[in-house]
Structures are given as C-alpha cells and as structure tokens.
N, C-alpha and C positions, 0 to 999 in steps of 0.2 A: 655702516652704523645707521640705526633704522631711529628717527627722533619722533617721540611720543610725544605730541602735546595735548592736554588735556585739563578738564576742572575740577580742581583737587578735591572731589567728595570719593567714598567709597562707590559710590553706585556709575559715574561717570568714569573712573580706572578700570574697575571691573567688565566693562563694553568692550574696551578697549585691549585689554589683557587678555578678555577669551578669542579678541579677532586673531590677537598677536600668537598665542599659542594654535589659535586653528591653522596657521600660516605658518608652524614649522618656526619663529625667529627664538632663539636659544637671549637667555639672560646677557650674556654679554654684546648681544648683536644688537639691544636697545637701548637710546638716550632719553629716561622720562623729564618731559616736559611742562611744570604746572603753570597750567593759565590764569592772571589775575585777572577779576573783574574789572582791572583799570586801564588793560590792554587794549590800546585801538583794535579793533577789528574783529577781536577775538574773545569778545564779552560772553558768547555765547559757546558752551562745547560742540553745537552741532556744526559753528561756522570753523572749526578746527580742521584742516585736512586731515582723513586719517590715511592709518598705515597702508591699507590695500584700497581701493574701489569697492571690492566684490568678496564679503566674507564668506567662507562656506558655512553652509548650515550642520551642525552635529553637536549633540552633548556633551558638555566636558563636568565630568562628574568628582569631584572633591568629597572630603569628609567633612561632615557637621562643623568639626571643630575648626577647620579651616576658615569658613565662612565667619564664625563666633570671633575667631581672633584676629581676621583680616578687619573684621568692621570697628574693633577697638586699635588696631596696632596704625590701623588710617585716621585716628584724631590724634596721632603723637606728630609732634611739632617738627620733629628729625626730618629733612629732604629725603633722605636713602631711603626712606620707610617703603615708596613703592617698589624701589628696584630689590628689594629684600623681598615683599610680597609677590613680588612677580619668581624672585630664584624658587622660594617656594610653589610656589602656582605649578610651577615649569616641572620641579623634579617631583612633585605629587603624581603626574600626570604624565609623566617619563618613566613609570615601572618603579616607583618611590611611597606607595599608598599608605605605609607604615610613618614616612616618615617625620609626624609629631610626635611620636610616641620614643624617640632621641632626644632626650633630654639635652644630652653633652652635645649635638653637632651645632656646630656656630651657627645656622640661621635659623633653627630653631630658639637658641638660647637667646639668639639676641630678638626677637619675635617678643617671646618670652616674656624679656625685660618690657619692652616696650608696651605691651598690653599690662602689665603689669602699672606703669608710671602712669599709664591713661588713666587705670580703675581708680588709683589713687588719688589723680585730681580731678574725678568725677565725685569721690564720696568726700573730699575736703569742701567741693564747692558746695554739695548739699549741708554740709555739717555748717558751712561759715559765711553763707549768703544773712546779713542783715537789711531789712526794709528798712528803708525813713520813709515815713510819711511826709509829703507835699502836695501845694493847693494846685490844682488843673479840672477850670469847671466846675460845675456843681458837686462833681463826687471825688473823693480822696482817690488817688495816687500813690502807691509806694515804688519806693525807688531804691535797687543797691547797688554796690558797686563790688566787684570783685577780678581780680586778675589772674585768667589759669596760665598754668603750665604749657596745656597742648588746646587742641582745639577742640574744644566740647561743649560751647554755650548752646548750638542748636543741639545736639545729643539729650543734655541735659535740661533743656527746658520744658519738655512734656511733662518732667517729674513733677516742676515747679507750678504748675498750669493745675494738674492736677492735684497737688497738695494745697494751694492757693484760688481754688477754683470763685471763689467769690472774690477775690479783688483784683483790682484792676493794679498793674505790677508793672516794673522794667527789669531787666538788668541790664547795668552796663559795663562795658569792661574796653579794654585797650585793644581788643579781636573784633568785637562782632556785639550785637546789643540784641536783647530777646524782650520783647511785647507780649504781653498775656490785656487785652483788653473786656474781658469775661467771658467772651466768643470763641475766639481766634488765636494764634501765636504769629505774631508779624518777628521781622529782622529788619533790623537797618545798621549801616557802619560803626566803626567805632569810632568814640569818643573820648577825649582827655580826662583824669578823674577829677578835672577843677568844675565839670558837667553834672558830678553825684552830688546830694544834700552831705551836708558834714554830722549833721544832727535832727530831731525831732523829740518833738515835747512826750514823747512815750520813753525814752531812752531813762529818765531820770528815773522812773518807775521799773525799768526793767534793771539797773544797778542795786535798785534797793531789795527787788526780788533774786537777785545774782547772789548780793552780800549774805540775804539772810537762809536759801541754799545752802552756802558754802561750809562745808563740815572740817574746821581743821585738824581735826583728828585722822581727820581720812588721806590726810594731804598726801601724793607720791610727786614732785614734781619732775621729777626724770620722763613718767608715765607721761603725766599732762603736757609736759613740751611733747612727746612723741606722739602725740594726739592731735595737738592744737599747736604748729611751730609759733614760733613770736613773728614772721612774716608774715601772719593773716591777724594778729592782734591790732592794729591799725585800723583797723574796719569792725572792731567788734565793739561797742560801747563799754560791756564787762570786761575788756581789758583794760582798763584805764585803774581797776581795781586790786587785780592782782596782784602788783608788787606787796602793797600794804597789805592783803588779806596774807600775803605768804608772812609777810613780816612777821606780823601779829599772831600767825595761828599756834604757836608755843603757852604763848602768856594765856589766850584763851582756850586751849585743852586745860590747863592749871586751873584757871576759874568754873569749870566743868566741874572737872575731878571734885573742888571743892562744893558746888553748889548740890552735887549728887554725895558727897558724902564717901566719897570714894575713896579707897586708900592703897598704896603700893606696897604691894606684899611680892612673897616669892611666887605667888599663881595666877601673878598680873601676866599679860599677856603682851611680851616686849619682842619685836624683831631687833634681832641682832645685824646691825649696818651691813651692807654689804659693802667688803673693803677695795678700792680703787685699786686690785694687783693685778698683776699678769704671772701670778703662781696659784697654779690649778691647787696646791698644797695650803697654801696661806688661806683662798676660799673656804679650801673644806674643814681648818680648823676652826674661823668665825662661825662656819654652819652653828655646827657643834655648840654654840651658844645662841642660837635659834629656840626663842619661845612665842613666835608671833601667832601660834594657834594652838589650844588646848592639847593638839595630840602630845606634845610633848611629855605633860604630866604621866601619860601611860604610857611611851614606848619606851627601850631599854636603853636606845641612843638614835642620833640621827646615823642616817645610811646615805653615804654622799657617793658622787659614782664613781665610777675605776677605769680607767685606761689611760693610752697615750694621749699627753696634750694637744698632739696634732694627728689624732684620727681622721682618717679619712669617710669614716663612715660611726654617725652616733644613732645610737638606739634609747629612746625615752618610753620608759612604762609608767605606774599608775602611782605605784605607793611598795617599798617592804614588804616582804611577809615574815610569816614568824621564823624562819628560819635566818632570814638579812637580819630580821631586827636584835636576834640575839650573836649573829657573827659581825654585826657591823657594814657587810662586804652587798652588794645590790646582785642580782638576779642567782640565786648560792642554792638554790631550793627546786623543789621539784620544777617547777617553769623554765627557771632559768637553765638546769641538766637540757632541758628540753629544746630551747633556745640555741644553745652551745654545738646540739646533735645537727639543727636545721643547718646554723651557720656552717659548719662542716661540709654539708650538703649542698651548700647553694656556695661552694668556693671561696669560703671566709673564713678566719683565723679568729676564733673567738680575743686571742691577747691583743690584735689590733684594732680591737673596735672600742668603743666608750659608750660604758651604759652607763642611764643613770636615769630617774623615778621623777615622775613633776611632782611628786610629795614623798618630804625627805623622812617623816615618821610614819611606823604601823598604825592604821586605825583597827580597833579591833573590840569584840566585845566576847567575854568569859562565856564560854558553853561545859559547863562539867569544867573537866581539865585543861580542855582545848582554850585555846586564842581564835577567834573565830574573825577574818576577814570582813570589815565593813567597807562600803565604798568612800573615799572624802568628799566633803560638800565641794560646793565652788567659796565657800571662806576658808577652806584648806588649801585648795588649790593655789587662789591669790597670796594665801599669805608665804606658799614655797615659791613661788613664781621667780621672783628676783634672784631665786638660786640656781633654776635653770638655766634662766636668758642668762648669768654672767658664765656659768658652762659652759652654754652655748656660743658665746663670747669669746672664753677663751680659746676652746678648741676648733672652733671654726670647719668644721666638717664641708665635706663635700655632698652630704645627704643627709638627713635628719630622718630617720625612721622612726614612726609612730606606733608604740606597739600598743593599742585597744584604744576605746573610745575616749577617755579622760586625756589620755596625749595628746591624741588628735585633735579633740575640740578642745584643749589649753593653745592648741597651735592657729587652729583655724573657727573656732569660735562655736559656740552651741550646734549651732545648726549643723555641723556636721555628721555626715555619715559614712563611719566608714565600711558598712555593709554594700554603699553603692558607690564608692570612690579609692576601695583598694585596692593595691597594685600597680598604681596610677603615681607617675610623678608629676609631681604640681609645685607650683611657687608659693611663698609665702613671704608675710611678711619679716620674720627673723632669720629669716635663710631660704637660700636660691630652689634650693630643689628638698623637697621631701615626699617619702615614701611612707602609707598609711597601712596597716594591717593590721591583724587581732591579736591580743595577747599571748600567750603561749600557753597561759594557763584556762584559755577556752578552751585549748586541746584537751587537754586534760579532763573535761567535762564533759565530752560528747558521749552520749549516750550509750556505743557498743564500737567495737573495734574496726567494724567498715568504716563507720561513721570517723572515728578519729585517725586513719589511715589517710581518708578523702581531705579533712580537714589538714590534715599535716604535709599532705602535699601541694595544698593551695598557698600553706604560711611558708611555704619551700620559696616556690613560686614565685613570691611576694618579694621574699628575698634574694633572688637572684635578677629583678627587676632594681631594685639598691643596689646591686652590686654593677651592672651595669650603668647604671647613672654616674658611678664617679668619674670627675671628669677625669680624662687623659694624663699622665705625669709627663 
C-alpha cells in the first residue's frame, strides 16, 4: 500500500494523482493522506515525500467535465472524496473515456451527489452572507459570519470581492476567514462566532425595508423554507420577522381585498390546497378543484397524469391539447401517438411510464372552429407547479424526462437550453437524474419528411439515453 500525503487543495492532489497514474498504482494500492497546516514538518506540500523520486513525463488527457467536477467534488467536506476522484481518474484513463456519461455506475453517481452538495452551499452562502458594519480606523469595515457545509470560503470569495469591490469586508466562519481589503483577498484561520458583530445600526432599516417588501398574498412557505432552511435564519436580521409576518399575512390579504374593493366571486383565482396523501388518486381529485390561474375558466377540465405510482421512468410536457382536454387522459393526441411509437422504439412500454404536463389546463385561443394552442406564461406555470413536484413526490421515478423547453426550465430554471443540453443526464434539484428533450409535437412541425425522419430519430435517441439511466433493480 502506496500512502499519499498531500495538502487538501484540488491543484496540490491533482500533482500527485497524475505522478500516481503515470506509475501504473491502481485505486486500491493507495492510502490518501491529507496534510494540516498544523502538522509539524509538513506545513508545506513540497516538504511531503512523494510517491516515486522520478515522475515520467507524458500526457494524461481527461474530459472537460472531469476537470469541472473534480474541482467542485474537492470542496466537499467527505474524506473519501479523493480516493473516489482518483477511481475515477484511474478508470478514465484505463480504456473507460465514456465513463461520466453512466449516470447509474456508483462512482459516478456518488461524484455526482457530491458536486452537487458543494454547488448548493456555494449558492446558500452567496444568497445568505449578511455584512454588519464595525469601526476599524478611519474607514468602515463589514463583517459576516457564516458556517458552510463543505469547504468553499476561498472558492467563493472572488465572487464576494467582486460584487463588494468598494468595501473593505471579512468573512468569517468556523473553516477559514476571507479579507477583501479593496486591493487584495488575504485568508487567515478560523475563528469562534462570539468573533462576528451580532448587530449594526443599518439592520433596523433593512427590517423595515424586509417588512414593507413582503407580499402576503404571495406567501408559499414550503417554497421559502426550501429556499432559505431556518439553519441560516440566525444570521439574517429579517429573520427575526418572519414568524409574525407569516402570522399576520391572512388578516392582511383581507385588508387588501378590502381596501381595493375587491370581492370573491366564482372567477376569483383560488389554488386548491395541495392535500398531505400518498395517493396518486386522492391528488388528482383536489387537482380537479384547481383555480389558481385563469386557464381554468376556458378549459374543459384539468388533465392530471396517468400511470404507475412507482414508475420507474416519468415524462413531463408542457400543457394539454385539445384532444387531452376534451378526454381528460394527458398525451391522447397526435404528439402523444407519436411519443408512445418512440417509446416502443427506444425499448419502453408506454403503460409503465407516468406522464404528466407542468400545466394541468389547455391555454388556447379560438381560430374559426379550431382551439388554437397558446404557450403558458411563467404565472401558469407557478401556479401548476405544486401539482408536479407532489407527482413528482409521489412517484419517485428513477429519471425524470423533460419533454420541450417549458419542462425543462420549470426543472432547471430560465436559462436553460435544451437545444444545447439534450440527451444529457444531469442532476437536479427535485430529483437525482433527468433526461431533457423536445417535445414530440416539434416533430410534428418539421418542415418535410427527411427533416422529421432526422428529427425522430434523435427524440429516439434521447430516449433510449432514459432508458439507460434507470438504475439497476
């Protein structure tokens, strides 16, 4: 057994791991070793012994994405994270080049996770860093205090530097402390949090600016805790307000309504609770008293989805068409024939799968006789949303396929596209693995028949990359 000792950055393993693969040592024939700065002797990576004296010199050439997720999967706090980064390393570059593109094989999936848990508390700390100002010298000082997950203060402090480029700033935390002095970014150790200010004379001004934001009509607080857990509330001044604002925000939607003159009629716009079951049947009857967005006034009923509770593979489209909306039943029309032909094709049983629409009414507007297909804004989407995720919830799928771009970005947010990220399994945040493609009824649109022969074979394609990802029984 060959022992690795080394100083736990990505760029310091990485030295180390190409000498180890250029030397022929297989994952299990190494003990990685991380160096603290507190170690007699060994404050330094270069005073480390390494593995050989004499590394050979040669390329060792990796994919893009290897490099992207080793450099996040090495701020997660996990020990194992190198000897996971090294199996991988090892069987890339053993005749395995393919091998991220394995969703289901265990050291991809657990890779996976783990960059995944970093991204997350990289974007909580941006989201929930609060300054207090304090006096240091002639010029103000802010200072915050915040506690991650994994290791990411120096990762993430260039953001801060740069979004903060005029003041002079700390953070600190129980890891590692980050110095933005208007210049430079210094580090120095950590520190206890009795070290952060508790308060500053801005905070009172910034609750009274919180309070008067705060819309309670808009209130989702399922959403807001999966946004904002209550473990970062402690550091945020506008938490101290919340309880009360949630209390309160009933009695004043009522003083609204009144003060606007407004009145409840049957074409008010009311979501129907989503009820706390674990019967896919009991949800799709509450649907069915879903009025939390105009479509409902014009469609014939809601179209809620259909399949096994425990699919192993769910498929999400856009909206109904006129044929769902007048059967009731989601993809019943030319798309979905269409759909049913691929799945056949790409070794899938259309009765084992679960479709179902992130908007559960047809939007549509009269041409002559026809119903004519409009797209739903993003206040449609939000107001079906709730009815997905508890779908999604219940069936618990092993893929989640995205059929066109309204899924896809209800899944992964505006900016997506899936002209440049389909076919592609990716993580998310409602579920492990999903699969992004076009809808069926772009097919249906292409231009001449090469064109929708080409096109039908790529939504094949797409589909038998899903069907691949489930994991193993």
């Amino acid at each position: 057994m060959n022992q690795i000792s080394f100083f736990p950055t990505f760029e310091r393993w990485q030295n180390v791991a190409r000498g180890a693969v250029q030397q022929g040592l297989a994952p299990m024939e190494i003990s990685w070793e991380e160096i603290g700065e507190d170690q007699p002797g060994l404050q330094l990576f270069d005073e480390a012994e390494p593995v050989v004296s004499q590394m050979p010199s040669g390329e060792i050439r990796v994919p893009k994405r290897y490099l992207a997720l080793a450099r996040l999967v090495a701020l997660h706090r996990d020990p194992s994270r190198w000897a996971l980064l090294y199996r991988l390393l090892w069987r890339l570059t053993q005749g395995a080049p393919h091998l991220l593109e394995i969703a289901v094989d265990s050291d991809v999936a657990q890779a996976a996770a783990f960059e995944k848990s970093v991204r997350h508390d990289i974007h909580k700390m941006r989201a929930f860093v609060r300054f207090r100002e304090v006096s240091l010298g002639d010029e103000p000082w802010f200072v915050a205090w915040f506690e991650p997950e994994h290791h990411i203060v120096e990762h993430n402090a260039p953001f801060f530097a740069d979004r903060f480029a005029s003041m002079r700033w700390s953070i600190l935390t129980p890891e590692r402390c980050a110095h933005w002095d208007g210049r430079a970014l210094s580090f120095t150790p950590a520190v206890p949090r009795s070290e952060a200010p508790r308060n500053d004379k801005v905070e009172d001004l910034w609750r009274t600016y919180y309070a008067n934001i705060f819309n309670p009509a808009r209130v989702k607080v399922h959403a807001m805790q999966a946004e904002m857990p209550k473990k970062y509330w402690r550091n945020l001044p506008e938490a101290t307000l919340i309880p009360s604002l949630l209390r309160d925000a009933p009695a004043r939607v009522e003083t609204m309504m009144k003060k606007s003159g407004a009145k409840k009629s049957s074409d008010s716009w009311h979501p129907a609770p989503v009820p706390a079951t674990s019967s896919l049947t009991e949800l799709r009857e509450a649907a069915l008293a879903c009025t939390a967005c105009p479509l409902y006034k014009n469609a014939t009923q809601t179209v809620f989805g259909e399949g096994p509770k425990r699919a192993r593979l769910m498929f999400l489209g856009e909206q109904p068409g006129d044929q769902e909306d007048l059967s009731g039943k989601p993809f019943v029309g030319p798309a979905g024939q269409l759909l049913e032909r691929a799945l056949t094709e790409a070794g899938l049983d259309r009765n084992e799968v679960y479709v179902t629409n992130t908007v559960k009414h047809f939007k549509w507007e009269p041409r002559g006789k026809r119903r004519i297909h409009q797209k739903p804004s993003s206040r449609d989407i939000a107001a079906c949303r709730p009815w997905f995720e508890a779908e999604l919830r219940l069936v618990r799928p092993d893929v989640l396929v995205c059929l066109g771009s309204t899924a896809a970005q209800a899944i992964f947010g505006p900016s997506f596209r899936v002209t440049r990220e389909r076919g592609k399994v990716l993580p998310a945040d409602l579920t492990a693995r999903v699969v992004a493609t076009v809808h069926p009824s772009s097919l249906l649109r292409q231009p001449d028949e090469e064109e929708r022969a080409r096109a039908y074979r790529l939504f094949v394609a797409d589909l038998r990359v899903a069907a691949r990802a489930i994991a193993p029984k």
